[in-house]
C-alpha positions as CSV (number, residue, x, y, z in Angstrom):
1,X,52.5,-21.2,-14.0
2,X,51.0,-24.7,-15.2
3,X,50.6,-23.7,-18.9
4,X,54.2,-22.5,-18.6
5,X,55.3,-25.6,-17.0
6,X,53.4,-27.5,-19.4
7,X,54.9,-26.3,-22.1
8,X,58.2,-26.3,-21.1
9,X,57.5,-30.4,-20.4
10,X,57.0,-30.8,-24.6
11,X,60.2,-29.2,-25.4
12,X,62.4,-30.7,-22.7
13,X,64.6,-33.6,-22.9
14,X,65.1,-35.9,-20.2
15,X,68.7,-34.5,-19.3
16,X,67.0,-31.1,-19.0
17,X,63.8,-32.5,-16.9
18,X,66.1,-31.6,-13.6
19,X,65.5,-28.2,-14.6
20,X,62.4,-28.2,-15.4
21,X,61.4,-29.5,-11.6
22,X,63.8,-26.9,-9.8
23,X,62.1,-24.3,-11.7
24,X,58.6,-26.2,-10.6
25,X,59.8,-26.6,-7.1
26,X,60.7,-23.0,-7.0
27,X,58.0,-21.1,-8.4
28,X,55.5,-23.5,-6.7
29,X,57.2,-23.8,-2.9
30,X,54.0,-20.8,-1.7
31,X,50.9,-23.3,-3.2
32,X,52.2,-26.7,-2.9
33,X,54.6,-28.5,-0.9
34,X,56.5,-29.7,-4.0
35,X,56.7,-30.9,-7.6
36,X,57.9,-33.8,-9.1
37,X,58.5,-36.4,-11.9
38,X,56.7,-39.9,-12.1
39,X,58.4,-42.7,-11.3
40,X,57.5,-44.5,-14.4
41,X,60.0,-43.4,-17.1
42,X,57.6,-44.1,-20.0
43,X,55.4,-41.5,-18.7
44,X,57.3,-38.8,-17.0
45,X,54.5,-36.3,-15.9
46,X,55.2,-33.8,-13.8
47,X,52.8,-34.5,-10.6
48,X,51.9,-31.3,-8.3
49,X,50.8,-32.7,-4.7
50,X,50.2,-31.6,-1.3
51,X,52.7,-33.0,1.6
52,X,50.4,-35.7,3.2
53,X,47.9,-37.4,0.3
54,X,48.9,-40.1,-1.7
55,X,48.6,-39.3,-5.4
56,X,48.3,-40.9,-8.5
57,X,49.6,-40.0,-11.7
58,X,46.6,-39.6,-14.2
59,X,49.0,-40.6,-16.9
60,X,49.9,-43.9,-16.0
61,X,47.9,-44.9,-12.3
62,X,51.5,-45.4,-10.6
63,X,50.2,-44.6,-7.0
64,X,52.9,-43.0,-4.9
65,X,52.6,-42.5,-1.0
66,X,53.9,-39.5,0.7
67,X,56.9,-41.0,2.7
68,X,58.6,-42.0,-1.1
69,X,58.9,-38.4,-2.0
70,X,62.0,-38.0,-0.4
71,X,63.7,-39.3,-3.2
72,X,63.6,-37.1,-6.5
73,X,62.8,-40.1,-8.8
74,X,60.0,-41.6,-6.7
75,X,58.5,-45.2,-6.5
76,X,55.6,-46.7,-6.7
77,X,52.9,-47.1,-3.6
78,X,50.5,-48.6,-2.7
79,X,47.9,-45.9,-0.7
80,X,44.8,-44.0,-1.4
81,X,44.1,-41.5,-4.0
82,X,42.8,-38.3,-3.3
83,X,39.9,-37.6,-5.8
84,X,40.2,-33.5,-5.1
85,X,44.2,-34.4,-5.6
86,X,43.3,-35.5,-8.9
87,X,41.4,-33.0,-10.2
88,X,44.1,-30.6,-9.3
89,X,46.7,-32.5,-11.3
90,X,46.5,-31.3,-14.7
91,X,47.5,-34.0,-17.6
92,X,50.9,-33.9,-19.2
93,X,52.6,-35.8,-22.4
94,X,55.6,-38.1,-22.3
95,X,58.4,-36.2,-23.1
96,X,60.0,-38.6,-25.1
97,X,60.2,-41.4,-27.3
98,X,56.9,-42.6,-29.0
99,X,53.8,-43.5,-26.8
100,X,53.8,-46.9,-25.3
101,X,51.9,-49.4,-27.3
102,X,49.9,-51.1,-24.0
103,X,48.9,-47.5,-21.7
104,X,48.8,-48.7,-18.6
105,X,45.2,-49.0,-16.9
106,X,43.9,-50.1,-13.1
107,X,40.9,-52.4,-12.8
108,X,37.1,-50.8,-12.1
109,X,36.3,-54.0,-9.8
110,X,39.1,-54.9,-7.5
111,X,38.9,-53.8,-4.0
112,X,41.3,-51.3,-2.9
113,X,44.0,-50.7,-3.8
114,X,42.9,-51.6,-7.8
115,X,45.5,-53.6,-9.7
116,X,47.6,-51.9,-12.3
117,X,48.8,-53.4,-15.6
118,X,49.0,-52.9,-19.5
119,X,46.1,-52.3,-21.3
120,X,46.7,-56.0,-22.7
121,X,46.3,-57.1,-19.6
122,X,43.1,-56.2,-18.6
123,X,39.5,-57.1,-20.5
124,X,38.4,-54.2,-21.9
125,X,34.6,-53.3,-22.5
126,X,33.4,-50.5,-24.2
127,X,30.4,-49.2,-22.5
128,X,28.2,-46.6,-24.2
129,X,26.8,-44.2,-22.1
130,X,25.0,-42.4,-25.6
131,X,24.4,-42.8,-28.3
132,X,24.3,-40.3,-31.5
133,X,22.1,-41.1,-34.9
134,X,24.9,-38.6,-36.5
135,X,21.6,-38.0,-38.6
136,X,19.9,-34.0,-39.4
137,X,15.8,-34.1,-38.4
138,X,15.2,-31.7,-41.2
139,X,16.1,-33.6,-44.2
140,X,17.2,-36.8,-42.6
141,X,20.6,-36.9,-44.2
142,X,23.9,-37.5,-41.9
143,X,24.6,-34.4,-39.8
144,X,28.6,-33.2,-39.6
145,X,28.0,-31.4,-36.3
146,X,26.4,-34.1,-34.6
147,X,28.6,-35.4,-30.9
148,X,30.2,-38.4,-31.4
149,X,29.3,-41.4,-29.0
150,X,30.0,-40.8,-25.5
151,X,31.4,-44.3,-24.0
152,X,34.0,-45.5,-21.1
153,X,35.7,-48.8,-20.8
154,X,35.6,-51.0,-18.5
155,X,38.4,-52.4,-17.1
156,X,38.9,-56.2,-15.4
157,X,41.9,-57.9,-14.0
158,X,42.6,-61.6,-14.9
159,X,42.0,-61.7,-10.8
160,X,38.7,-60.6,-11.1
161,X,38.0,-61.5,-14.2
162,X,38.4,-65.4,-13.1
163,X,36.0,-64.8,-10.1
164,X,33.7,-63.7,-12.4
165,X,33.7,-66.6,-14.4
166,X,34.7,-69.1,-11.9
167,X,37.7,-70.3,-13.9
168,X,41.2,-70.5,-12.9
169,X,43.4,-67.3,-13.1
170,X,45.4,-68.5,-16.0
171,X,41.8,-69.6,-18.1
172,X,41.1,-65.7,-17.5
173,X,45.0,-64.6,-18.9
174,X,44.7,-66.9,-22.1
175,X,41.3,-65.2,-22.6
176,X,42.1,-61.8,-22.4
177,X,45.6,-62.4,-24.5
178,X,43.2,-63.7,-27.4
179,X,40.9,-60.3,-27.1
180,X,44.1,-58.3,-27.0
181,X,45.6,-60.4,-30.0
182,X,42.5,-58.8,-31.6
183,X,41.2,-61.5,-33.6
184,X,37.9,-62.3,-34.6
185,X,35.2,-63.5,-31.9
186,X,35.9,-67.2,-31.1
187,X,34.1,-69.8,-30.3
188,X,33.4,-70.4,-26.3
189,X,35.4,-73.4,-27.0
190,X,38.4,-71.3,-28.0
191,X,40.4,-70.4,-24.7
192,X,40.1,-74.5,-23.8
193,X,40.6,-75.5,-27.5
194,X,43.7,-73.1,-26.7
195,X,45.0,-75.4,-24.0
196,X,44.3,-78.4,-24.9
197,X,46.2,-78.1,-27.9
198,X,49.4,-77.2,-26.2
199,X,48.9,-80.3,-24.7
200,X,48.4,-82.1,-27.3
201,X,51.5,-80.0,-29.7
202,X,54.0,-81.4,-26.7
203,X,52.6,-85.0,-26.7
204,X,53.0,-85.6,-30.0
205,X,56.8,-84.1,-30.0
206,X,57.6,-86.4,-27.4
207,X,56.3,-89.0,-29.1
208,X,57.8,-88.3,-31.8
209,X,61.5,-88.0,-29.7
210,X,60.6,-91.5,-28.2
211,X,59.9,-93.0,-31.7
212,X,63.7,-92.1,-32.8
213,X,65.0,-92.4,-29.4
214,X,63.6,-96.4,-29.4
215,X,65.2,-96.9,-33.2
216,X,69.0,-96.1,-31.7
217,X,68.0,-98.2,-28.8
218,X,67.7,-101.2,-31.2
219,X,70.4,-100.4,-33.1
220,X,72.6,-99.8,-29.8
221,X,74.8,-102.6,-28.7
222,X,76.8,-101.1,-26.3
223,X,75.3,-101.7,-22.7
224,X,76.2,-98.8,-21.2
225,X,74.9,-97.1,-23.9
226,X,71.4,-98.9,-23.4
227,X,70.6,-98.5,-20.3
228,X,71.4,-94.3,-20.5
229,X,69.0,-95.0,-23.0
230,X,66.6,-96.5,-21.3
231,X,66.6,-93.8,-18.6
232,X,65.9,-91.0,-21.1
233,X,63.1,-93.6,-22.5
234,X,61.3,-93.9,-19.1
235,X,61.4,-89.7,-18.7
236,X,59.8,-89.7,-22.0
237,X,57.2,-92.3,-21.1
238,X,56.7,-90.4,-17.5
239,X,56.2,-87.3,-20.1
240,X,54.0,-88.9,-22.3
241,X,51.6,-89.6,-19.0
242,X,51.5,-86.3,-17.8
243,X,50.7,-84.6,-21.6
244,X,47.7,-87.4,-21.5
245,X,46.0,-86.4,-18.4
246,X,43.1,-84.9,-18.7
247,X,42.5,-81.0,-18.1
248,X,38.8,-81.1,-17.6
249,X,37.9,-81.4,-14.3
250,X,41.4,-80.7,-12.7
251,X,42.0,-81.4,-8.5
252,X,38.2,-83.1,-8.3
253,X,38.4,-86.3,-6.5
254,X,36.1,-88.0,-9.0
255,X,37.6,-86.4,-12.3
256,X,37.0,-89.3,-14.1
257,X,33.7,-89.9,-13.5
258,X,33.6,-86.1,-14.2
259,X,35.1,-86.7,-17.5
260,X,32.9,-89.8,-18.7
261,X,29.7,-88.0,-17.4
262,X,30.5,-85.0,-19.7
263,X,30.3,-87.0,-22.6
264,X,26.2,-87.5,-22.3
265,X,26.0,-83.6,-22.9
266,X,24.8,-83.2,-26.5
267,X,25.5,-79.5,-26.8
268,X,29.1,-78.4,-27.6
269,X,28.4,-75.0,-28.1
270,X,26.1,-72.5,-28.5
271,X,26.2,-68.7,-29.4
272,X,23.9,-66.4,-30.4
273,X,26.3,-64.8,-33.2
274,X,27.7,-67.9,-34.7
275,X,25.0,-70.6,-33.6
276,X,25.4,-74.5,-31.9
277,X,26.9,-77.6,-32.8
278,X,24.8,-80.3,-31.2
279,X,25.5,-84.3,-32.0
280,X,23.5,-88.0,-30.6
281,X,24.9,-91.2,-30.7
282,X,22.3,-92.4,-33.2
283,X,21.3,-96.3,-33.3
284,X,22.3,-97.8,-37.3
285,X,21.4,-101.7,-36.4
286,X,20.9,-103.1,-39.7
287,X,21.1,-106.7,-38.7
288,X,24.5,-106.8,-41.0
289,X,22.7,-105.7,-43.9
290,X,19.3,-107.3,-44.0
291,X,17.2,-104.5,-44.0
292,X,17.8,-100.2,-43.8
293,X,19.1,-99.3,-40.5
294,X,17.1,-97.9,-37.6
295,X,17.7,-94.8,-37.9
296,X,16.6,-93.3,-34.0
297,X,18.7,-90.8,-32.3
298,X,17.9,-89.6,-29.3
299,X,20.0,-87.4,-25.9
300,X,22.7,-89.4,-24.5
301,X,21.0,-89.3,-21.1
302,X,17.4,-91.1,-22.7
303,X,19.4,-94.2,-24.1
304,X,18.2,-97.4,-22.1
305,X,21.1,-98.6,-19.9
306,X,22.6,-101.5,-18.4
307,X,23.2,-99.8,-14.8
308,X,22.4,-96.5,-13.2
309,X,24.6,-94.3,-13.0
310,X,28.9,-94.6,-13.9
311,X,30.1,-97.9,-14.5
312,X,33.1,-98.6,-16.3
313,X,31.1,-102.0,-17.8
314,X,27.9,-99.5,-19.1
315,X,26.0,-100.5,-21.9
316,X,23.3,-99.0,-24.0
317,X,20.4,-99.8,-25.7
318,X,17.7,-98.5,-28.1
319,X,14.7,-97.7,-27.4
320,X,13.0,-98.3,-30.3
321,X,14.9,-101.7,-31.7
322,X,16.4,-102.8,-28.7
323,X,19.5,-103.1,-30.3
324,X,22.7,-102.9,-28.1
325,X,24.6,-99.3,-29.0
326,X,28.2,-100.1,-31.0
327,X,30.7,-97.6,-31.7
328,X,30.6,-98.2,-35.4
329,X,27.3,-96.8,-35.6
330,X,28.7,-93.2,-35.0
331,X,26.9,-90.0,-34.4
332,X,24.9,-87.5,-35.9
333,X,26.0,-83.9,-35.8
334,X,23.5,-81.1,-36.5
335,X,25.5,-78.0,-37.0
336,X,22.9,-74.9,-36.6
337,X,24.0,-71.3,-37.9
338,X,21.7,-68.5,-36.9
339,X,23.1,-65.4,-39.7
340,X,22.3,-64.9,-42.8
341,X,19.7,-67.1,-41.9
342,X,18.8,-69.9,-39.6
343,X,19.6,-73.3,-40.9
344,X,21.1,-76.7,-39.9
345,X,23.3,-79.1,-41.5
346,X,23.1,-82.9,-40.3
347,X,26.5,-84.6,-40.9
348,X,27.3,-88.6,-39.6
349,X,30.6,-88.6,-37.7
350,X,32.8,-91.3,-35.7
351,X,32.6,-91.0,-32.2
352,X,34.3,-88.6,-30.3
353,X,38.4,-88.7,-29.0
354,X,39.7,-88.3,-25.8
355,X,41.4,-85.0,-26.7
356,X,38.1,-83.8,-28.6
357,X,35.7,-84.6,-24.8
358,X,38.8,-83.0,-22.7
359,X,37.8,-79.7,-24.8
360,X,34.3,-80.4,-23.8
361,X,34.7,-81.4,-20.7
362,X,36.5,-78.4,-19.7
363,X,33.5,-76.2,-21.5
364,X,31.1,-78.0,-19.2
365,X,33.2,-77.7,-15.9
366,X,33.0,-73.8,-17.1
367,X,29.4,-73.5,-17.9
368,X,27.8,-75.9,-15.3
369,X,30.3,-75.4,-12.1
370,X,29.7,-78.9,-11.0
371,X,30.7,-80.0,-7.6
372,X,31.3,-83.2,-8.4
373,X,30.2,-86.0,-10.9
374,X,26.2,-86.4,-9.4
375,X,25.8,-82.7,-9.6
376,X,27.5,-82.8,-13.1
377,X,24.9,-85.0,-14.1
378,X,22.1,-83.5,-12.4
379,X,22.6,-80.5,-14.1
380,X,23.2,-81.7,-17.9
381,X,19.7,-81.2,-19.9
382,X,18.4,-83.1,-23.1
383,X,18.6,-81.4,-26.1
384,X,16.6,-82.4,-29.5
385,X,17.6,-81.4,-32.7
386,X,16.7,-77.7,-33.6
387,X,15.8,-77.9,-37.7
388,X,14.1,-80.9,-38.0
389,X,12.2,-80.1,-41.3
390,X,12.2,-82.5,-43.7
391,X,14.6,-85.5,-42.2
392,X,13.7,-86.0,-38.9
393,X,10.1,-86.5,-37.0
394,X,9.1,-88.0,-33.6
395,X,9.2,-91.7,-33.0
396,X,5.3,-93.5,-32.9
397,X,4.4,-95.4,-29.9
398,X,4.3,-98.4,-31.9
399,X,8.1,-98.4,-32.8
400,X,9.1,-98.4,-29.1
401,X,10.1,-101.8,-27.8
402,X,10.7,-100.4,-24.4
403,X,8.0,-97.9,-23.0
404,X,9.7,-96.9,-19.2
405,X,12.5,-94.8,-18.1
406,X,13.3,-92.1,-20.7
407,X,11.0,-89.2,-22.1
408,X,9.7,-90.2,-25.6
409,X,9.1,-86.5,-26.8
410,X,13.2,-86.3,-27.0
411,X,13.4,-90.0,-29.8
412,X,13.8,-88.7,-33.2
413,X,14.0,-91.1,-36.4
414,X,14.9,-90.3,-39.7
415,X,12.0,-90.6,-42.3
416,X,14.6,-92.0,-44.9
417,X,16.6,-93.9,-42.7
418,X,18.8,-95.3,-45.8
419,X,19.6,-91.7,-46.2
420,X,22.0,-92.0,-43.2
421,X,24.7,-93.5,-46.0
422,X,24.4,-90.6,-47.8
423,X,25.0,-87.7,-45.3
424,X,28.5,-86.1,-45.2
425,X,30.8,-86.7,-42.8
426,X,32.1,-84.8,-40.1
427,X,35.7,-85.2,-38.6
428,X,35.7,-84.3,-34.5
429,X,39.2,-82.2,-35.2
430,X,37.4,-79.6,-36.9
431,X,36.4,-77.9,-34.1
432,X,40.1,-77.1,-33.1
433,X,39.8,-75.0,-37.3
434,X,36.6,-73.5,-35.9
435,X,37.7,-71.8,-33.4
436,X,41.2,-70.8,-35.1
437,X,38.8,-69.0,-37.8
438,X,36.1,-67.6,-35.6
């Protein structure tokens, strides 16, 4: 009776799927209580159940509890699922339209009841379970009659997916729409890169709004006129201050210590398909052109300072010419790629923007889990320069001018320090390209 049924489900239209479950009911009333059509209209399989299990269609997952069935189109539930029940129920196709492009799925790690959504909504991992060489032992050429791969997928919820990771619920959505989008693999920059630029795309349209907003306010000489104007000004301004907050470090009490401390970690990222991006504040005190510049870089965290600890007056100095740290001097960038082969190219930069350590910051708060600023800083290492070859090597002892409080294995200089001029330069915004190509 189920290959008849079955095969009266692929030639049936919807108006004649009434039928097609009297005839069910009928045939079916001495084995099984009843039969009946899914309750989600893109799958319409036929479900065969006993009186008191919850089922659950194996087309679609729509769970449906025992006390629904009176009604002959069903509804979703919420209860158990019989694994005998399952086995029972044989597999049917939609019997009409096209297949729907995101299959529904349920999550392999929520607790019970599992969460069920599109295909698109869940991370999905392919999991071998074997593999085949697809090759013939005799004469080692590809075998045709070779199994394929055996594999299973699994599932995660953005729920469970941001417990995982310890990031907020909508982190884990804009990271499983950019697997779903199918792209290339991104940077682990990519999904904050993602938000910050919203922010930034909205700022600058405001800004933009105030800009000719402010040029009819000039022009305006009407009073009344003005001061509407000056209302939808101040919004705009109020605007402007919310789009500039900073996203890293979100609800702590001490974000922005959070946010200043994340910018002495000298890693931005660091993959083992695509590589690292690394960059020091590097020291060029030339005395305003009297000799070639000093060349030292060294981590963030080693530079000699003023105070301990956060302090909105901070200063630095270097450790080797004593020289206090200026913004003009820049940084140095070492961008390392590990495929075809490992190799690094050094590159001088400005210093970072506010947008640019938001991105990072928010990295950090992902990879480290701080509790607050102290651990933040606790847990941010030193990092020295990977491919050093033939323009970087370790500082002597007789170039230091201070000898105390920083580890001198982590000073670098360059061995042509004039060089410096020479390297090519490296604008902070390309990271936001970076991650749009992969």
């Amino acid at each position: 009776m189920e290959k008849t049924l079955y095969n009266l489900l692929e030639e049936t239209s919807l108006e004649e799927m009434s039928l097609v479950r009297k005839v069910a009911n009928k045939s079916m009333e001495t084995a099984f209580d009843a039969t009946r059509r899914c309750s989600n209209l893109k799958c319409c399989a036929v479900l065969i159940y006993h009186e008191e299990v919850t089922i659950q269609c194996p087309m679609c997952f729509t769970l449906l509890k025992p006390q629904q069935r009176g009604d002959d189109q069903g509804a979703a539930g919420s209860g158990g699922v019989s694994e005998a029940v399952l086995d029972t129920v044989p597999r049917s196709r939609a019997v009409h339209g096209a297949k729907p492009k995101w299959p529904l799925v349920q999550c392999g790690k929520c607790p019970h009841p599992p969460v069920i959504a599109k295909w698109n909504r869940m991370r999905n991992i392919k999991v071998f379970d074997k593999w085949q060489t697809h090759m013939d032992d005799s004469d080692g050429d590809p075998d045709e009659d070779a199994s394929d791969d055996e594999f299973h997928f699994e599932r995660t919820c953005g729920s469970c997916l941001a417990t995982e990771l310890g990031i907020s619920e909508h982190e884990a959505r804009v990271q499983i729409k950019e697997a779903a989008d199918g792209s290339k693999p991104k940077l682990p920059l990519a999904s904050f890169v993602t938000r910050k630029r919203k922010k930034v795309v909205q700022r600058n349209k405001v800004v933009e709004d105030y800009d000719e907003l402010l040029k009819q306010f000039k022009k305006e000489m009407d009073l009344d006129k003005q001061l509407k104007l000056m209302e939808q000004l101040k919004k705009m301004e109020d605007e402007m201050e919310e789009n500039n907050k900073n996203l890293a470090f979100e609800g702590f009490v001490d974000q922005k210590q959070c946010v200043n401390f994340a910018q002495y970690h000298d890693e931005w990222t660091n993959t083992d398909s695509f590589g690292s991006i690394r960059a020091w504040y590097v020291c060029m005190h030339d005395g305003n052109g009297q000799w070639d510049p000093c060349g030292t870089i060294m981590p963030a965290k080693q530079w000699h300072r003023r105070f301990e600890g956060w302090s909105s007056q901070q200063k630095w100095y270097c450790v080797c010419c004593g020289a206090r740290y200026q913004s003009k001097f820049g940084m140095l960038v070492e961008i390392h790629i590990t495929s075809p082969e490992p190799a690094s190219t050094f590159m001088l930069a400005e210093i970072t923007n506010s947008d640019v350590d938001d991105v990072r910051g928010m990295y950090l708060q992902h990879k480290l889990k701080p509790q607050d600023h102290k651990d933040l800083w606790r847990k941010i290492p030193d990092f020295k320069p990977i491919d050093q070859r033939d323009i970087l090597r370790p500082c002597k002892e007789s170039e230091f001018q201070i000898h105390d409080g920083f580890d001198k294995n982590m000073i670098f200089k360059f061995i042509t320090p004039v060089g410096l001029y020479d390297l090519p330069k490296w604008k902070w915004d390309s990271i936001f390209f970076l991650v749009d190509k992969g």
